[in-house]
C-alpha positions, 0 to 999 in steps of 0.5 A: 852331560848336555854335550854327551847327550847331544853326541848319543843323538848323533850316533857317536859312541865312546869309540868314535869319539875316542877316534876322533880326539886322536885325529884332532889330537895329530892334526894340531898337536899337542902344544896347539890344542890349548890355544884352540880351546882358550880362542873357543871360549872368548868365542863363546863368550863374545857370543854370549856377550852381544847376544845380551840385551844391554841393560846400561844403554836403556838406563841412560835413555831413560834418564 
């Protein structure tokens, strides 16, 4: 829901969004897709990861 809203303030209808998806869809193919999505995610991920502050390294100080 959040990505749809971002869209609607970008000015992006279901049409534009409909264009765009085809456009990446002949550019990369179908078979490659996939894979862009799985690198997204560890991505996102790994972002997520190290923007956590890391509690096991502040137990062992502590200690």
């Amino acid at each position: 829901m959040t990505s749809l809203f971002v869209l609607g303030i970008l000015g992006m209808g279901p049409s534009e969004i409909i264009i765009v998806l085809i456009i990446v869809l002949l550019l990369f193919g179908g078979k490659k897709i996939p894979e862009l999505m799985k690198g997204l995610g560890r991505g996102v991920k790994e972002f997520k990861d190290a923007s956590k502050p890391e509690a096991e390294g502040s137990e062992i100080e502590k200690k």
